[in-house]
Every structure is written in C-alpha cells, then in structure tokens.
N, C-alpha and C positions, 0 to 999 in steps of 0.2 A: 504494500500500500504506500501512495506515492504521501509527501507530504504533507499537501493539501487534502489526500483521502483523509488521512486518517484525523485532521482536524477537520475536516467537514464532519467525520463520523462523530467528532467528541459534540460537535455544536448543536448535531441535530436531537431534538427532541426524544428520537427512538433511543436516544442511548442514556436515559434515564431509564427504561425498562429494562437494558442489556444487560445496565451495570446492576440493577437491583436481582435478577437473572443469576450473574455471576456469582455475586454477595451471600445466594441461597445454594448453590453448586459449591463453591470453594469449602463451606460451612458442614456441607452435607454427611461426611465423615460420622458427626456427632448423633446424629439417630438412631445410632446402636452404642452410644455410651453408658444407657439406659441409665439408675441411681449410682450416684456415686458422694461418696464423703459425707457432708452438711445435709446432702439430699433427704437423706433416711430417719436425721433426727428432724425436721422438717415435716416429713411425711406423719411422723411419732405425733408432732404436736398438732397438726393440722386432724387426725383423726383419733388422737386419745384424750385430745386435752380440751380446755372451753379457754381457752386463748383469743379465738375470734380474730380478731384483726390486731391481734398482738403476738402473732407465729416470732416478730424476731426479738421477741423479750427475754432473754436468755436468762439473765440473775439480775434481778429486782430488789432484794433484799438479804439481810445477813443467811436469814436460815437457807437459801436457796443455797448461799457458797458454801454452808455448812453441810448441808445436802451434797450439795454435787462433788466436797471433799470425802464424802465417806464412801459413795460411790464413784469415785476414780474419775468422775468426770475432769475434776480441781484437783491439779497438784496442790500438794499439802503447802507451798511454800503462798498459794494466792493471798491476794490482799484480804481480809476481814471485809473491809469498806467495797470489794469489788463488785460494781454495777457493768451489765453489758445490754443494754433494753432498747431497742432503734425502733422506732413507730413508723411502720410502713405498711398503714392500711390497706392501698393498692396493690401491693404485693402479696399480702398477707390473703384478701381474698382472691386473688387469681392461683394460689398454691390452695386454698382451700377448695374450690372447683376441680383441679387439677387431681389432688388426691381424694375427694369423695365422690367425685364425678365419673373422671376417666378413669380411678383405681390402676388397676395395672397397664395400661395402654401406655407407658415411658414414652416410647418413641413419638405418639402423639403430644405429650410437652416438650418433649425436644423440635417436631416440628411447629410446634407456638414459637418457641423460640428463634427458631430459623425464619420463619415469617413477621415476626418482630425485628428482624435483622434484617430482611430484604426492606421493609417499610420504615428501617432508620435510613438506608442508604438510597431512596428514592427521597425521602423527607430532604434528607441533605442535600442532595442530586441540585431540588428543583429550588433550596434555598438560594446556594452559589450560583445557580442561574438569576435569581432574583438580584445578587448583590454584585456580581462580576459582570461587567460590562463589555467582556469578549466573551461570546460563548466556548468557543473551546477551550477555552484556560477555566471555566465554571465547570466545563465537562472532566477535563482533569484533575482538577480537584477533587472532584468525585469519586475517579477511577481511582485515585488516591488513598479517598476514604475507604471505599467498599473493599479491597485488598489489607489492608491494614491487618496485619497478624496479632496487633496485640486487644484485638477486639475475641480473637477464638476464643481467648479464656473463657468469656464471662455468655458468651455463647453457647459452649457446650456444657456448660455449667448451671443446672437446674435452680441449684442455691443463690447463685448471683444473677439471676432475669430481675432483679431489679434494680441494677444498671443499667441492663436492655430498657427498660421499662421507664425510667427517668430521663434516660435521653432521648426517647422517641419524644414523650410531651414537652422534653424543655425545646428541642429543634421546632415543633409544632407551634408552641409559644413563642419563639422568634421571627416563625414564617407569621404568622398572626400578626405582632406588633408591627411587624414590616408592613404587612397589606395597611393596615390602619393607618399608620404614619404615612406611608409612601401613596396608598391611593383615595386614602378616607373610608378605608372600607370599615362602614359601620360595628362590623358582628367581632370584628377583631380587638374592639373597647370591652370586651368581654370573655372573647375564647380564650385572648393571650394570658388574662391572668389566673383562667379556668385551666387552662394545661398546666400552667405556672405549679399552681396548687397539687397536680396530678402529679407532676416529676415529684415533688415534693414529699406526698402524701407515698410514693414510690420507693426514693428511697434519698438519703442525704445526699447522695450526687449529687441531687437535681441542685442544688446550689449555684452550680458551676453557671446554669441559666443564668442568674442575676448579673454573674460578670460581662459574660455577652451582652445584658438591656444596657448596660453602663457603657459599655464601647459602643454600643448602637447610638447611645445619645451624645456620646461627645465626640462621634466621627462619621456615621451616615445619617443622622436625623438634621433636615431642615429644617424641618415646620417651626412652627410658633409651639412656645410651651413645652419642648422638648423633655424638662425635668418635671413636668407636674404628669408626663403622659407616664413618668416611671413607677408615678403613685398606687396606681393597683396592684402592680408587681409587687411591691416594696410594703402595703399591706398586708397581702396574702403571705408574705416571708413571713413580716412581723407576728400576723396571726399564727403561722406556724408554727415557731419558734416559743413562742407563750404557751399554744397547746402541749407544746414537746417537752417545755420544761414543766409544765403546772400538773402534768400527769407524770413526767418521774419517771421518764425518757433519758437516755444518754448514757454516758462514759464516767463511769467511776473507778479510780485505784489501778488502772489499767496502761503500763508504757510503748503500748500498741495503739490503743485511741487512746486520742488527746482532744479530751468535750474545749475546744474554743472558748465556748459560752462560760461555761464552771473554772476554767483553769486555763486563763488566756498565758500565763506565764510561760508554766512548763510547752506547750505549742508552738511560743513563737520563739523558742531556742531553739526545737526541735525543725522551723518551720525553713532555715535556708540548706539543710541535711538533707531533707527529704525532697525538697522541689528541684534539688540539685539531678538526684537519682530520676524524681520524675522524667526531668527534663532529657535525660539519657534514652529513657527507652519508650517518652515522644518520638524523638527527634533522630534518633540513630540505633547506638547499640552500647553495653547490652543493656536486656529489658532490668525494666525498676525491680522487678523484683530480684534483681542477685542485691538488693539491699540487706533483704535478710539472708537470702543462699547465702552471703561471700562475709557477712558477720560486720562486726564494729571496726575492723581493720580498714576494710574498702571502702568504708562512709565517706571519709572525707577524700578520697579518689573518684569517688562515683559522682560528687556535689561537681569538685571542680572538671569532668569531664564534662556532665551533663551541660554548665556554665559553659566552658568551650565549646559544645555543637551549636550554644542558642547564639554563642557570639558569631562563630562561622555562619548562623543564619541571618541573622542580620544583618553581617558584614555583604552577603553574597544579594540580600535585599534594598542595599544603600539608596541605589538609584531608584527606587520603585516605593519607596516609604511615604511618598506623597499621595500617594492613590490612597482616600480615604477607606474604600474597602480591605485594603490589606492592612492599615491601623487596626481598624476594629476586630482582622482576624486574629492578630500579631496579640491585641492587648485583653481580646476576649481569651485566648488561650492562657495566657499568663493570669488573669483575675480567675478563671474556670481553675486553674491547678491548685488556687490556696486550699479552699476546702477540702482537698484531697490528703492535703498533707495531715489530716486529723488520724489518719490510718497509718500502717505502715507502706510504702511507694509500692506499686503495683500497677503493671499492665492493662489488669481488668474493669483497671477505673476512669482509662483515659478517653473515652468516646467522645466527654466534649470537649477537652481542651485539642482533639483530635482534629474537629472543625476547623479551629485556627488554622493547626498546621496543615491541613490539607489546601488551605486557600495558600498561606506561604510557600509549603512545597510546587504547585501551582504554578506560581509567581516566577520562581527561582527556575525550575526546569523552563518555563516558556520565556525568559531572557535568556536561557542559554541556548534555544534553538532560533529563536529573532535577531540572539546578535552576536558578534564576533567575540566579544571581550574572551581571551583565554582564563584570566582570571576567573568568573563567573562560569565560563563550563569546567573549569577545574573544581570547584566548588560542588555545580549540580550534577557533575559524573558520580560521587559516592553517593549522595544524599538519594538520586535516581534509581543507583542500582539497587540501592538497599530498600526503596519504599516501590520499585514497582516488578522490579526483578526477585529476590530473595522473600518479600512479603508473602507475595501469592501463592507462594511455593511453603512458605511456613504456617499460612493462615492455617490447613484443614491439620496439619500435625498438632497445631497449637487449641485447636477445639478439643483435643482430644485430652489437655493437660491434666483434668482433673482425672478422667478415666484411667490413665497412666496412673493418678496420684494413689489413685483407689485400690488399683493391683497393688502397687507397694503395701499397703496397709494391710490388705487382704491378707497378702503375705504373712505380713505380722503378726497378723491372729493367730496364724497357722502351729506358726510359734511360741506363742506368750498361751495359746491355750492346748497345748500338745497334748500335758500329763493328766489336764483336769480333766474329773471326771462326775463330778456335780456342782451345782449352784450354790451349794453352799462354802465353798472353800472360798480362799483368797487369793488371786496371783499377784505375787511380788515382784515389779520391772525396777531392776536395781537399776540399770539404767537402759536410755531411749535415744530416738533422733531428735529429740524435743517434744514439750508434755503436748503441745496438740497433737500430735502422732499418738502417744501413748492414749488420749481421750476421747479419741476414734474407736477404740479395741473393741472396748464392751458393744456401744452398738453394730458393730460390722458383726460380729461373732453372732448377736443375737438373729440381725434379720439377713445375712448373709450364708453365713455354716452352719444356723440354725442348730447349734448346740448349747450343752450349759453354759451360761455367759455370767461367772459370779465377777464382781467388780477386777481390775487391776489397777491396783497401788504405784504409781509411777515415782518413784525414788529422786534420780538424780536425772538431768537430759542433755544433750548436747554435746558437739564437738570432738571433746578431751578427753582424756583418761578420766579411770575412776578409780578410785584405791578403795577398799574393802577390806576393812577389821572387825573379827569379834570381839566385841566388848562383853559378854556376858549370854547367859543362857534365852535369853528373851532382846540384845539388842545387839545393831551392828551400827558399825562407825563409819560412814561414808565422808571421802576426800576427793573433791573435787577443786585442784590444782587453778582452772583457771577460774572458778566460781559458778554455782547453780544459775546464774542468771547471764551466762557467757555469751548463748546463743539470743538474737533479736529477739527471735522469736517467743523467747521463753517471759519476755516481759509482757506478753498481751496478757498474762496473769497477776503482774507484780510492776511499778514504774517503778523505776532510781528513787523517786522521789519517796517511798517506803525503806528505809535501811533496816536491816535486820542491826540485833545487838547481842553477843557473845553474851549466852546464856538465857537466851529468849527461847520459848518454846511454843510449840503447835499440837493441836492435839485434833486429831482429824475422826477419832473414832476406832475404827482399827489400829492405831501407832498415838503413838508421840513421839514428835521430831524437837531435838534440843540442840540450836547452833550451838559450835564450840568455835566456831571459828572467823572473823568475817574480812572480806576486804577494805580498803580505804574507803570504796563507796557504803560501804556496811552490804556489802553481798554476800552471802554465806560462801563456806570455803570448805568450813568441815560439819556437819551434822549425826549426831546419833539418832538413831530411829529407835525405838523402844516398842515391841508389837507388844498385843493382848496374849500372846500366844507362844508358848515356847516354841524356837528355830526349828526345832525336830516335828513339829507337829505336822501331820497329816493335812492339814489344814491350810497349811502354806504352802503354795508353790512357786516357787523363785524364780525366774526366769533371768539374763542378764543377753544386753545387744554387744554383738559382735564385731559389729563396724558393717554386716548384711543383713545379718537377721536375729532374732531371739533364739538362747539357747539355754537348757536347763542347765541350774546352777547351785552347786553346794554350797552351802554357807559356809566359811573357815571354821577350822579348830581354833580354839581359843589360844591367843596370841601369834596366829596368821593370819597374814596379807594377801590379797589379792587385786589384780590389778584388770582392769575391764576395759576394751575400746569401745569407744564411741563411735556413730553416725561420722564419714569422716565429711 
C-alpha cells in the first residue's frame, strides 16, 4: 500500500470499524482464560454474601482483619487499622449479573469484556476524529490505541473490567462535553456528567476523566464560560467523593494504596516514584509493573527512565506543541496518571492516560513521515517500532497475564496442600513468593482441586533467604536477613508508615508472632512464631518454597538451622 493508500485508509470512516475489529481479534486469546485469581473470590461474594453493590469491600473493619488473619487470608504481620473497601457500584452489579445470571458461561464475560474493548476503541477512534484536525493522524492515533499491549491485562482479567468499565464512560463523557461545547448540543449539559458519575461509580480510575475536562478547558474550549461548563463534572466528583468517604470507603494502613483524600502526605512522597515507572511503561518499556517484579532497588531507575522517555517525547514534539489538541492530549495524560499513583504502577491502569499518548504518538510518527528532520525520525523509529510493531504482537500474550498468573498459583496449591488430608488441620508456609501468593491458596484449593482446603498460615515472603530455628517445642524463630517487608508487594498489607518494635507481638489465632528483631525503618528482621500446637502435631503441616514450588518441610531439632530460598 502506497503512501497515500494507506493514509487515505487511516482517514476514512470505515477504519473506525476495522480498528474496533482488530481490538476484538488481537484480544480474542482471553475467552478461554475462563476464572482466574481475584475472579473466584469475586464470584464467592457476588453469590454467598448480601454485599450488593459492595462486591469490592474487602476489610471494613478490625474484626474483618482479625478474621481474614486466622484464616490465612492476612499475613499475621497486617496492619490492625487495615481498611481495603472501593465503592464500585457499577461494577459490583455487572459481576453480580455475570455470576447469578450467566453462572458458568466464563467465556461469555470474557466476551463482555472483549466487547467493552472493541466499544472503548471505536469510542476513542471517533473522539480523535473529533479533536485532530487531519484525519489520518486521528486515524493513527487510534490504531495506536487499539494495539496497545498494556490494555491485555485488565482485558483478560475478569477482576479488573472495571477499568474497562470506567474508561469507556469517562471517553463517552469527553465525547459528550465536546458535542456540547463545540456544537451546543443540548443532551450533552447532561450525559457528560451522567457518564462522569458512571466511570466513577465504576471504578477510581475514572478520575483520570476530570484531568482530561481541565485540559479540554484550558486548551480546546472556546466558548464563553468555559470554567462554569466544568461545574457539573466537578459536582458529580465532589458528590462522589463525600458518598465515598461518608460511607467508609477507601485505603486504610495499607503501603500499596495510598487514600489521597485520608493521607495526602504519605502519597505525594510516594507520588514522583511511581509516575516515574508509570510513565515507563506508557510510553516505552519496560511495563510499570516491574515496579514491584524488580523491588525497591529499581524504583528510582524506573522514575528517572520513565522521566527520560517523557522528555525524549517532548523533545521529539517541540515543533508541534502549538497545536492546541496535542496540549490537551500531552497535559490530559499527565493530570489522568496522578490518580493512578494511589496504587502501586501498573499496566492495567493506563487506558486513559493512554488517550494522550496515543494522540502524541500520532503527532510524532506523522512528523517523521511529513518531514525530513533526521533528528525526529531518529526519535519516532523506536517509539514506532515499539507501539505499532512489538505491541500487537504482545497484546493477545498479554490478555493472557492473569491466566499465566493462575497456573502459577494452581501450582502452589498442588504443593502447600500435598500431605493434607482434612479441613481440619493447618498448613504452615514458612515461607512464599509474597503473602498475596500465599492468600490465593485456600480459595484456589477450594473451588479449583476441590479438596480439603483448611486455612495456610503464611510465615515469612519474598525475595531472600530465610533462616529457620527451633526455639522450643511449640515455636520456631524465623530470620529474615533482608526484612518481612522487603518485597513491594508485601506492603499492600502493612505501609512504612507502621514500624514494628523489638518485642511487639501479634496474635493471629493459630500462632503468636513476637518481633525480636527490626530494621532502621522498624521492619521486622527476626520473629518467633509461637503455635497452639506442638511442632510434632499431626495437625501441622509445614510446607517451605523452594525458589519453584512448595515442598514439605521438617521443622529442626532443637538448636538447628535451617536455611530456605525464596521466590527468586
């Protein structure tokens, strides 16, 4: 296709269907990834419990965390104070439908989801036509978006369609405010802030919207009144945000979310680490999430590369910064990424601030084919190959992430529940890949292998070695050299901002845990566990990870060491 083909193909109309088309093809992989991970506890609450439109209200209050420590859900080390409760009414009943309706028909919410995916990428399609003034640099942009790899995740992931779900109505609310502003279209003084509410009511993404309305008013809105037209939007937040907190919503005690609203401190230290990584696996490679894969060492690697692809974007958009639609894509992406930093960086979250970049990417490859400058195609040759060549090729692998995630786990059951051989006992994970791994077990075991599924006790997690002494007939002495709280990940249960103190204890029900040891930040280093139950008991089965998989494990003879790999 000659040159002019194939921008006449981007320009014409029909290639909002193509790309929406492809978006459902590339995707398609996921239809057979059927429940996987978060999926099944999910499913647990949507038809055991009266939750209602509060499926993602995890821990509410003390006894919940006290609960969900006796049953292994809670590493023993979680905060007391930890709250994890996100109001996502819209979500909450489209999973409710999904599991009392469809019951076992998986593959039919996964095709919801894939059709939510083609109707984000026709949504976008026909916004960029609205706002770019060349059509096939609109059309590109699109082809852009709908390729984008780091959309798989949360695509083939049952659990997170409420990302899907929040960006379809915040893109709908922007196509909206635009008609209204740009043509007077009546219906749009209404539907914009009705979608508004919908991302919202969706899931906390939808936030990202509002940064978009902000660059809409201070770089494509002419009219008169441009900030009073913000007012509904900015309502509908507010009301939000009051329901969200007045019912007892949000992030407590947790150094994974960071509630903005409750605890603007801790946030905005955390807030230029993470947009750093964001901005990495926006924009290039690799994805936000090796924030937590690659640990606290790469944080501040991950910030300043991320910071160097957004400057080489810039750099390679100098001459084109004038065009008020690429402002508003440039500064809607960057206002869309804050609210994301409340979690830990991640792939699966970047649909809106994706917008921006897809109109920037856009921008940048169609100067490199309009004009000479070597500089600038030196520029849009990686940026190109990486978002239009190597994406589309990673997208249907990447749908598949979570289903990957789930074998692993599966696995682990396979292991952590070998020996047992009723509900009643207790399995002991001296140590794990990190405690969300180990908090997977029980429900996979139960509605997976469908065997006795009594709780597992998860010990120590992450990374490092683990050194193993017996202290006595009922306790052993666990050392962990680089600290229980070593791996990221393990603070979605615990923030910095809790230190432990040498000679603090925990008492979770089955054990009690007594730091002996802790580091500068007060993170544990050594702890004794103290079970109900003598070591020898029939009742305990110990399991310890290999650095592959769980394998049965003798407790020492009193005054031996033992020493255990970690997840490496």
């Amino acid at each position: 296709m000659t040159s002019s083909g194939w921008r006449g193909w981007l320009a014409s109309p029909r290639a909002l269907l193509w790309l929406a088309l492809a978006a459902c093809l590339l995707v398609t992989p996921s239809l057979g990834a059927g429940l996987c991970t978060e999926d099944w506890v999910l499913r647990d609450n949507a038809l055991e419990s009266r939750a209602g439109v509060n499926l993602y209200s995890a821990l509410s209050s003390a006894a919940d965390v006290q609960a969900a420590q006796a049953a292994g859900v809670l590493p023993w080390l979680a905060s007391p104070d930890l709250r994890l409760s996100f109001f996502r009414p819209v979500s909450s009943l489209w999973a409710l439908f999904d599991y009392r309706v469809l019951g076992d028909a998986v593959w039919l919410m996964h095709l919801e989801s894939i059709a939510l995916y083609a109707a984000l990428v026709a949504l976008a399609a026909r916004l960029f036509r609205r706002l770019m003034p060349t059509p096939w640099i609109a059309g590109l942009a699109a082809l852009l978006y709908a390729v984008d790899d780091a959309h798989g995740h949360a695509v083939g992931w049952l659990a997170n369609r409420n990302a899907l779900l929040a960006s379809v109505f915040a893109v709908a609310a922007l196509s909206a405010h635009d008609r209204l502003r740009r043509e007077g279209w009546r219906p749009g003084a209404w539907l914009a802030p009705a979608f508004v509410a919908l991302a919202l009511g969706s899931s906390e993404l939808g936030l990202g919207v509002l940064g978009y309305l902000a660059a809409y008013a201070l770089f494509l809105d002419r009219g008169s009144g441009r900030a009073l037209a913000l007012l509904p939007a900015g309502a509908v937040a507010l009301g939000w945000a009051g329901l969200y907190l007045g019912l007892g919503h949000g992030a407590v005690g947790s150094g994974i979310y960071l509630d903005p609203l409750r605890a603007p401190l801790p946030f905005l230290t955390e807030l230029p680490g993470r947009l750093g990584a964001l901005f990495a696996g926006l924009l290039g490679y690799p994805s936000a999430d090796a924030w937590v894969a690659l640990g606290d060492r790469a944080h501040l690697g991950l910030a300043l590369g991320g910071a160097a692809l957004l400057s080489l974007l810039v750099l390679g958009l100098a001459g084109s910064l004038s065009a008020p639609e690429l402002r508003f894509g440039l500064a809607g992406m960057l206002l869309s990424l804050v609210p994301l930093a409340a979690t830990s960086p991640s792939d699966r979250t970047l649909f809106l601030p994706g917008l921006g970049a897809a109109l920037c990417f856009g921008t940048l490859l169609s100067r490199a084919v309009e004009q000479a400058s070597l500089g600038i195609r030196l520029l849009a040759v990686p940026f190109g190959a990486l978002h239009l060549v190597v994406a589309p090729v990673l997208l249907p692998w990447r749908s598949l992430t979570m289903s990957r995630y789930h074998d692993r786990v599966v696995a682990g059951v396979s292991g952590a529940y070998a020996s047992v051989i009723s509900a009643d006992e207790l399995v002991i994970a001296l140590n794990a890949p990190d405690y969300y791994y180990c908090s997977l077990l029980r429900p996979l075991r139960r509605h997976v292998e469908r065997g006795p599924a009594p709780p597992v006790v998860c010990l120590a997690a992450g990374p490092g070695k683990v050194e193993v002494e017996r202290v006595d007939d009922n306790a052993l002495a666990l050392r962990v050299p680089g600290g229980y709280l070593e791996h990221p990940f393990n603070r979605l249960f615990r923030g910095r901002s809790q230190p432990f103190r040498a000679g603090e204890s925990v008492y979770t029900g089955p054990l009690e845990a007594l730091v002996t040891e802790v580091s500068e930040r007060g993170e544990p280093l050594a702890v004794t566990f103290r079970f109900n139950w003598p070591l020898g008991s029939e009742k305990l089965r110990f399991v310890g990870w290999d650095g592959a998989r769980f394998v049965p494990f003798a407790p020492p003879r009193a005054g031996e060491k033992r020493q255990l790999g970690a997840a490496p």
